[in-house]
C-alpha positions as CSV (number, residue, x, y, z in Angstrom):
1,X,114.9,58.3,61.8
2,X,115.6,58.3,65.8
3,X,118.8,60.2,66.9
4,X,119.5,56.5,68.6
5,X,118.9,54.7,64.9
6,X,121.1,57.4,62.8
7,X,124.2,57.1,65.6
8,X,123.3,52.9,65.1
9,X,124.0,53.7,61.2
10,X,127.2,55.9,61.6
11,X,128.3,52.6,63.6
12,X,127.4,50.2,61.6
13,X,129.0,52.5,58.6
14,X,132.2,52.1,60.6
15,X,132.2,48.4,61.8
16,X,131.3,47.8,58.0
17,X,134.9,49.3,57.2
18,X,136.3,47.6,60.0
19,X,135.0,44.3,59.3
20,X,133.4,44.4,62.5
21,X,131.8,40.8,64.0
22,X,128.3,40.6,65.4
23,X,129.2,39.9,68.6
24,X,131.7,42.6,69.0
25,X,129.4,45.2,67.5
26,X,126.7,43.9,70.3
27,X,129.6,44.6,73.1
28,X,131.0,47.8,71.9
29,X,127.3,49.2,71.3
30,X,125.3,47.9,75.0
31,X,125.6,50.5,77.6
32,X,127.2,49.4,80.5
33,X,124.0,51.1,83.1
34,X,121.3,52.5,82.5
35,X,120.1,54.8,85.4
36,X,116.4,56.4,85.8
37,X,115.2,58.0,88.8
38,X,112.2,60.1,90.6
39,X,112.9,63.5,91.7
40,X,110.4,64.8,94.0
41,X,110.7,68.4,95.4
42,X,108.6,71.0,96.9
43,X,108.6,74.0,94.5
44,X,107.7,77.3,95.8
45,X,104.5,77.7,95.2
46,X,104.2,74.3,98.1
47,X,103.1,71.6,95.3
48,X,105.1,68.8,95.0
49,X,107.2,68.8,91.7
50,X,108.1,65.4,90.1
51,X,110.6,65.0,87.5
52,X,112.5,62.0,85.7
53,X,116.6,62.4,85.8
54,X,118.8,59.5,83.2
55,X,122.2,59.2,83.9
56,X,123.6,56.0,81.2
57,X,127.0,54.5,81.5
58,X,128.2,53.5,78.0
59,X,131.6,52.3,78.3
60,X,134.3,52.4,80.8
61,X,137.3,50.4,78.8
62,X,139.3,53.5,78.3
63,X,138.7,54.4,81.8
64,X,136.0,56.4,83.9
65,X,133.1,57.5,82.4
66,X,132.4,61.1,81.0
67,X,129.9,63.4,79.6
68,X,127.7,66.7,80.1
69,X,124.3,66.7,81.7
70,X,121.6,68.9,80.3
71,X,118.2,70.1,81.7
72,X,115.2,69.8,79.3
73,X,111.9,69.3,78.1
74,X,112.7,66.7,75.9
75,X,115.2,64.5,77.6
76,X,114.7,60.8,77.4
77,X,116.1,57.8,77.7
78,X,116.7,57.0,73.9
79,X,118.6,60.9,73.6
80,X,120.4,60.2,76.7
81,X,121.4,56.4,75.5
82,X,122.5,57.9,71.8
83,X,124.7,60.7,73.5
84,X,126.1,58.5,75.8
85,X,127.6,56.3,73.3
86,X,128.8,59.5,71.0
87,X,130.5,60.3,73.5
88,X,132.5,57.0,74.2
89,X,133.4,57.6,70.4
90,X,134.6,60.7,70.9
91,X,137.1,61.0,74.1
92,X,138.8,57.7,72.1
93,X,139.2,59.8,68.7
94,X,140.9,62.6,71.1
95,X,142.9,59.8,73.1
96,X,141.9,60.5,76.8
97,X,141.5,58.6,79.3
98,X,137.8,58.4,79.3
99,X,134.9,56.2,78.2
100,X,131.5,57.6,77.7
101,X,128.3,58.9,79.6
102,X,125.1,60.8,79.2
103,X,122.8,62.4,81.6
104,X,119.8,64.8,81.6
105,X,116.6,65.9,83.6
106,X,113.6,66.2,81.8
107,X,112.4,69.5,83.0
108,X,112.7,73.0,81.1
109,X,114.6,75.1,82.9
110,X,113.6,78.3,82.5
111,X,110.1,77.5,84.4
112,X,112.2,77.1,87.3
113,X,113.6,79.5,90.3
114,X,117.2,79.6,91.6
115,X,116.1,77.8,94.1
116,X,114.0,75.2,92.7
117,X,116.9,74.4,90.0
118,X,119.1,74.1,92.8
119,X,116.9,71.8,95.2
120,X,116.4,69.8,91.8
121,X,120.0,69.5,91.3
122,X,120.5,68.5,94.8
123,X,117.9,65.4,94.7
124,X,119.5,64.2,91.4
125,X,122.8,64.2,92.9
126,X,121.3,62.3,96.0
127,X,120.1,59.4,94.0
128,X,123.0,59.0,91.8
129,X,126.0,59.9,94.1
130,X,127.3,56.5,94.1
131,X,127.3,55.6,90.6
132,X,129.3,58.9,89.9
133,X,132.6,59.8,91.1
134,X,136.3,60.5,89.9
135,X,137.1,57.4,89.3
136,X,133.7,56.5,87.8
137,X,131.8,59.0,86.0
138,X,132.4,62.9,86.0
139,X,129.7,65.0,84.8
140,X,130.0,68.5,82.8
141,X,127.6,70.9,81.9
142,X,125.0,70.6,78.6
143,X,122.1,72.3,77.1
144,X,120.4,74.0,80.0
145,X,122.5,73.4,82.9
146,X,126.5,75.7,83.4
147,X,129.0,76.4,86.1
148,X,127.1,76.9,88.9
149,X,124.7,73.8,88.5
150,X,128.1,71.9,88.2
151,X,129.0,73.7,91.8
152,X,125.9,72.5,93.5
153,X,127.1,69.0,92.0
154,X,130.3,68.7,93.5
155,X,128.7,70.4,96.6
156,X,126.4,67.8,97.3
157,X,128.6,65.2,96.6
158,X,131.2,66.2,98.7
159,X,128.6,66.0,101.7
160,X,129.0,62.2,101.0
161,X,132.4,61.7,100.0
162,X,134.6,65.1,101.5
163,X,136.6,67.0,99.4
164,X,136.8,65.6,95.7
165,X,136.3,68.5,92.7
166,X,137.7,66.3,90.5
167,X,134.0,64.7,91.0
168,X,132.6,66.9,88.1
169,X,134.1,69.5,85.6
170,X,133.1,72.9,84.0
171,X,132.8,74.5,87.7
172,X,133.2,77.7,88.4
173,X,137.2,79.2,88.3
174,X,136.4,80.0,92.0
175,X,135.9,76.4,93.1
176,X,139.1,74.5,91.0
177,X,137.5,75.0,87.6
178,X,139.8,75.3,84.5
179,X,140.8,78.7,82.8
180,X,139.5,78.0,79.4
181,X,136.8,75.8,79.9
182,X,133.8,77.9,79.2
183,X,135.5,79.0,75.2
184,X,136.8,75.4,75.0
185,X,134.4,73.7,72.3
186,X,134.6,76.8,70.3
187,X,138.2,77.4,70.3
188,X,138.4,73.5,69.5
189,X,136.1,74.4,66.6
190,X,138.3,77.0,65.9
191,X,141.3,75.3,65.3
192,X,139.8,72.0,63.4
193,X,138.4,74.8,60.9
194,X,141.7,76.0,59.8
195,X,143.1,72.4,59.8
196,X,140.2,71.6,57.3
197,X,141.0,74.8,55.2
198,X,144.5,74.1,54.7
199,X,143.5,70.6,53.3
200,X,141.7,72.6,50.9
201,X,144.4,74.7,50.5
202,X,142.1,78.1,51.5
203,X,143.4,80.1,54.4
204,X,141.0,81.8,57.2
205,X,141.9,85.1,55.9
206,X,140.1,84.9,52.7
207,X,137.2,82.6,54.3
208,X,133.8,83.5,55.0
209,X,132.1,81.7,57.7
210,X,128.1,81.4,58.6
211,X,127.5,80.3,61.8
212,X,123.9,79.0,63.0
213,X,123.4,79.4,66.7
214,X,125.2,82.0,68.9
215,X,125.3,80.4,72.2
216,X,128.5,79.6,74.3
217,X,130.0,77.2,71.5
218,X,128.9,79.3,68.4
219,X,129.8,82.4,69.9
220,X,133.3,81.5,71.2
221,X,133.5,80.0,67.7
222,X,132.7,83.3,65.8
223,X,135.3,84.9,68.3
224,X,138.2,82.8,67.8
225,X,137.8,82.4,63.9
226,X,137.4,86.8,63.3
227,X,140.6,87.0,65.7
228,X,142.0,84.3,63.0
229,X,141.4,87.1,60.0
230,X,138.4,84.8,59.0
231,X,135.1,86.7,57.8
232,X,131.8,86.0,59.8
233,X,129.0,86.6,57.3
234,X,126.5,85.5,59.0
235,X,125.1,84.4,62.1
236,X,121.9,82.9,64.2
237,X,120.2,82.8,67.4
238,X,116.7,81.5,68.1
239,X,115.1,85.3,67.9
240,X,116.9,85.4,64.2
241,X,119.7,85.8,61.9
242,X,121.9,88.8,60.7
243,X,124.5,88.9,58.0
244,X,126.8,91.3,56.1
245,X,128.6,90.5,52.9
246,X,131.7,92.4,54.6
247,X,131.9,90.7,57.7
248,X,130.4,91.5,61.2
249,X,132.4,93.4,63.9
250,X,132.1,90.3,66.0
251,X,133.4,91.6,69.2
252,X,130.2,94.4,69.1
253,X,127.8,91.7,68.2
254,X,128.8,89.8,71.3
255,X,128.3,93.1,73.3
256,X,125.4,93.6,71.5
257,X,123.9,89.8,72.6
258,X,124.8,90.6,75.8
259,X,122.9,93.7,76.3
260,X,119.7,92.5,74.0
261,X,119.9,88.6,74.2
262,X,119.5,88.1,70.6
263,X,121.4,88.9,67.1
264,X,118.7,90.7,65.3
265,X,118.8,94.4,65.4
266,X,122.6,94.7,65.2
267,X,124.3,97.5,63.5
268,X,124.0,98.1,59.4
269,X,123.4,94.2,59.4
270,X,120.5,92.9,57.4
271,X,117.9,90.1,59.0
272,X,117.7,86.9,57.1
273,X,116.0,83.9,58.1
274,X,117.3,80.8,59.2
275,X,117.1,78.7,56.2
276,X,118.8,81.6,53.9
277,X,122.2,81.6,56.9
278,X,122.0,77.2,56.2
279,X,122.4,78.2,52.7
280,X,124.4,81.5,52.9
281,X,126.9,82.1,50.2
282,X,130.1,81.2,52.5
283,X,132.9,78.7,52.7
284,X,132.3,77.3,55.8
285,X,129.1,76.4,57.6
286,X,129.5,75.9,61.4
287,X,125.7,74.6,62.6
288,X,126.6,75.2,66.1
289,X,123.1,74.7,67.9
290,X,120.5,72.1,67.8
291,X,120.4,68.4,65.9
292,X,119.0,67.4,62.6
293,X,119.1,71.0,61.0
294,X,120.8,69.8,57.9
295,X,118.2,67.5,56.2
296,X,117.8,66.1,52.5
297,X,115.0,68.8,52.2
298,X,117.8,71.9,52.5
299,X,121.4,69.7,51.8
300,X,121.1,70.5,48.0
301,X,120.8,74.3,49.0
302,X,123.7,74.7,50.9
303,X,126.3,76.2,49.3
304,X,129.7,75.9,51.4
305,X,131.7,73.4,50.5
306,X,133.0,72.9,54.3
307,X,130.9,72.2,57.1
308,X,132.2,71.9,60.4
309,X,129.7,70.3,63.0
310,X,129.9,72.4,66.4
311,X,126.8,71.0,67.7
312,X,125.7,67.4,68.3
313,X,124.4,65.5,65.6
314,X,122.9,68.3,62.9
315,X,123.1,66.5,60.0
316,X,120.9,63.4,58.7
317,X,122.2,60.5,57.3
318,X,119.9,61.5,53.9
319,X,121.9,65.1,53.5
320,X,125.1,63.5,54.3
321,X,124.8,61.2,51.3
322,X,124.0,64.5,49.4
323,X,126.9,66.2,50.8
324,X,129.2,63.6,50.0
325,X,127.9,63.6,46.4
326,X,128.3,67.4,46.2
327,X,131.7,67.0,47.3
328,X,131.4,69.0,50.5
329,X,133.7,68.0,53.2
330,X,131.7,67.2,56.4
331,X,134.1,67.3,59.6
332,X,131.7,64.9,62.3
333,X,130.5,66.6,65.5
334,X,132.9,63.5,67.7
335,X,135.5,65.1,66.2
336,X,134.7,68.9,65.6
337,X,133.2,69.8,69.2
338,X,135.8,67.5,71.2
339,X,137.4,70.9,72.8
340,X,134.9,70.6,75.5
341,X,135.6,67.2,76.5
342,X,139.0,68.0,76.3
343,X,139.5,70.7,78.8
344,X,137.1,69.1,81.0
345,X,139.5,66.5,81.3
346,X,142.4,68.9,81.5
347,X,140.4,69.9,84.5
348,X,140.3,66.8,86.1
349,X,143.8,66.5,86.0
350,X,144.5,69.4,87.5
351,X,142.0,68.2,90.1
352,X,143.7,65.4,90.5
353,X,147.0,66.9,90.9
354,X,145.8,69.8,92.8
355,X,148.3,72.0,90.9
356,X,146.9,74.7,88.2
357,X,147.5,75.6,84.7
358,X,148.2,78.9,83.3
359,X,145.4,79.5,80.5
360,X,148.0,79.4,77.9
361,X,149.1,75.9,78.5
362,X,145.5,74.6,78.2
363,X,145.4,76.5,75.0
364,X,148.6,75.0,73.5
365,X,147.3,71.3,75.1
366,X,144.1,71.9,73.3
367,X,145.1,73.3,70.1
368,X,148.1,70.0,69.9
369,X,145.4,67.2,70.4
370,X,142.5,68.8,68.3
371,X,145.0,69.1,65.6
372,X,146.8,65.6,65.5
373,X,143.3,64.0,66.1
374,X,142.2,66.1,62.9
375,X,145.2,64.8,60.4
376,X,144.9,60.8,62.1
377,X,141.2,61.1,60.8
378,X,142.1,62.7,58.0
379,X,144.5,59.7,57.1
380,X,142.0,57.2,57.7
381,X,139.9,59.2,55.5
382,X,142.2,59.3,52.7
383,X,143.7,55.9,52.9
384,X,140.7,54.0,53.1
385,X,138.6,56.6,50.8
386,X,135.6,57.0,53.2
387,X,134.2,60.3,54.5
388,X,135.4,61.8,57.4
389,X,132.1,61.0,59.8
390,X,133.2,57.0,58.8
391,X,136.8,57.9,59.3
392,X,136.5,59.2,62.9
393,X,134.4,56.4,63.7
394,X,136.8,54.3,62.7
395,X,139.4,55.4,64.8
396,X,137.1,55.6,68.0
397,X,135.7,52.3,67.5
398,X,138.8,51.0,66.9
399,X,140.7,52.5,69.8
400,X,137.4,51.6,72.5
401,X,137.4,47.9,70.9
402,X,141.2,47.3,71.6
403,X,141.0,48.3,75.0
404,X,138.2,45.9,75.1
405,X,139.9,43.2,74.3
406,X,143.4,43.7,75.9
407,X,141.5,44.5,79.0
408,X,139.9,41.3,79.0
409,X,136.2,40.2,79.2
C-alpha cells in the first residue's frame, strides 16, 4: 500500500466516524494546486543538471498554506500529494491558522556542493515565488534541506518582493528565526509522551524509552525525555543501534554523534540491530526516522505498550490493526510531531509582528497547545471508542470541514 492509499484509509476511517458525505470527502481530500517544475543549473563540473521540484497546495480554509520542503532521491508527486494533505490535518488538530502544503526536490543531497545546493535552491524559488508567500504558503525545512537552505529561500524571494521573513520559517536565529525551533518537534514529542504516560498512570521516571533514529527530532527527543528522569534504553541511527539496560548518558551520546556521526561505538553500550531496538524490552517506542518501519511482519514483536510516532507515517495500516488488538496505545504522527509546525508558526508571528520572543515563552506556548490538543484527542478517543490515529483525524477533519463550509464554496 502507497503512502497516498494508507493516508486515503486513515481518512476514510475518520469520515466513516463522522458520517462523512461523498461529496464532502471529494472536497476536503482534492488539493487545491499541484505545482511541478524543471530546474536547470550548471553544476560545477560545467554539465547542465536537471532536476524535478513539487510544491502541492492542499487546503487553504484555515488560512495560508504550510509545510516543510525536503531534498531527495525519492521525492514524487504522490509523497509530496500524501504529505501535503497530513499536514492540512495536522495544523487543524493543533488549532493554527494554517491549512496544508508539501514540497520537495527530487535530487539527493549529499551529491551536491554548497554551491550547487544553493543555485538549486535559488531556481526553485524562481519558479515558484508567486505561488508562495506569507499570506499564501510558508515553507520549512524537511528531510534533506535546514536553516540555511531556508535562508537562501527568503533571500531570493525577497529579491522579488523586499523585505518579508515571514515568507518561510526554520531560518537561521541570525535572520528572524525562532529560539526553539531547531528542538521544537522533539520537545513536542517530549511533552505528548508524558501526557500519554499519565493516562496510563506510569510516570517518565520509571519509563524506559527506545528511540529509532537519532537525527534532529529523535535526538532532541532523547534529550528532553532523560532531562524528564525518563530512561533511554536504546537508540538508532542509520550506521546502527546501541542500548543499555541502565540507561544511556544521553548528553555524551549526543557529543559522541557529534564527533563520530553515528551511535555505534559509544561507551560500555552494546550494538543491537535495528529490528531488536523496534522490539526492545521498553515502555515506550518513539520511531523517529523514516515511514513504514512498523509493519504486520514486526507489530507482534514489539513489546512496548506505547508508541509515540515522531516521524511521518511509520506505521502500516496492517500493524496498526495488530497494535490495536495488543492493546498498545498508538499516539498518530499529526498529532505527536506537531511541535515543528508549531513553532514555525510561532515564528511567523513574530515575523509578522517584528517583535521577538524570549525562548521560554515559546516553550510554555508549545508545551500549552501540544498538551490540550493531546487530552481533546484523547476525548474524542474515549467518547467515541476509536483509536487515537481515528480520533485525531476526527478532530482535524472536522475542524478543516467547518471552515469549509462557514467560509463558503
Amino acid at each position: 500500500m502507497s503512502s497516498y492509499e494508507t493516508a486515503q484509509k486513515y481518512f476514510h476511517h475518520a469520515a466513516d466516524v463522522m458520517d462523512l458525505s461523498n461529496n464532502m470527502r471529494i472536497l476536503l481530500m482534492t488539493p487545491l494546486r499541484e505545482v511541478k517544475v524543471q530546474i536547470a543549473l550548471e553544476m560545477d563540473d560545467g554539465q547542465i543538471g536537471t532536476f524535478i521540484g513539487f510544491r502541492v497546495q492542499h487546503d487553504k480554509a484555515r488560512g495560508p498554506m504550510k509545510g516543510g520542503l525536503r531534498y531527495h532521491p525519492d521525492v514524487d508527486a504522490d509523497e509530496v500529494l500524501t504529505l501535503a494533505s497530513l499536514m492540512t490535518w495536522k495544523t487543524a488538530v493543533v488549532n493554527i491558522p494554517y491549512g496544508g502544503a508539501k514540497g520537495g526536490i527530487s535530487v539527493d543531497p549529499s551529491t551536491l556542493s554548497p554551491g550547487e545546493l544553493e543555485r538549486i535552491t535559488r531556481k526553485f524559488v524562481d519558479e515558484i515565488h508567486d505561488v508562495i508567500g506569507p499570506d499564501k504558503d510558508i515553507p520549512a525545512p524537511d528531510m534533506g534541506t535546514n536553516a540555511q537552505v531556508m535562508a537562501w529561500i527568503m533571500n531570493q524571494y525577497e529579491k522579488f518582493h523586499g523585505f518579508n521573513p515571514a515568507c518561510v520559517t526554520g531560518k537561521p536565529v541570525e535572520l528572524h528565526g525562532a529560539d526553539g525551533r531547531e528542538e521544537a518537534t522533539g520537545r513536542g514529542v517530549a511533552v505528548v509522551t508524558r501526557s500519554a504516560l499519565e493516562k496510563m498512570n506510569r510516570s517518565l521516571p520509571e519509563t524506559r524509552v527506545a528511540i529509532q533514529g537519532f537525527g534532529n527530532v529523535g535526538s532532541h527527543a532523547a534529550r528532553i525525555l532523560h532531562e524528564m528522569g525518563a530512561k533511554i534504553v536504546a537508540v538508532s541511527d542509520a550506521h546502527g543501534a546501541v542500548a543499555d539496560e541502565q540507561g544511556l548518558d544521553i548528553p555524551a551520546l549526543i557529543r559522541h554523534v557529534e564527533e563520530t556521526k553515528q551511535v555505534t561505538n559509544f561507551g560500555n553500550s552494546r550494538e543491537i540491530s535495528n529490528a531488536e531496538l523496534l522490539a526492545y524490552d521498553a515502555e515506550v517506542l518513539i520511531p523517529a526516522a523514516i515511514g513504514g518501519v512498523l509493519t504486520k511482519d514486526n507489530a507482534e514483536s514489539v513489546r512496548a505498550k506505547l508508541i509515540i510516532e515522531a516521524a511521518n507515517g511509520p506505521t502500516t495500516p496492517d500493524a496498526d490493526e495488530i497494535f490495536d488488538k495488543n492493546n498498545v496505545l498508538v499516539v498518530p504522527d499529526i498529532l505527536a510531531n506537531a511541535g515543528g509546525v508549531t513553532v514555525s508558526y510561532f515564528e511567523w508571528v513574530q515575523n509578522r509582528q517584528h517583535f521577538k520572543w524570549e525562548l521560554s515563552e515559546v516553550r510554555k506556548r508549545l508545551e500549552t497547545i501540544m498538551v490540550d490538543s493531546f487530552e481533546r484527542v484523547w476525548k474524542i478517543g474515549t467518547e467515541k471508542k476509536i483509536p487515537m490515529r481515528t480520533a485525531a483525524y476526527v478532530l482535524g477533519i472536522g475542524r478543516v470541514g467547518r471552515a469549509t463550509v462557514l467560509g463558503g464554496i
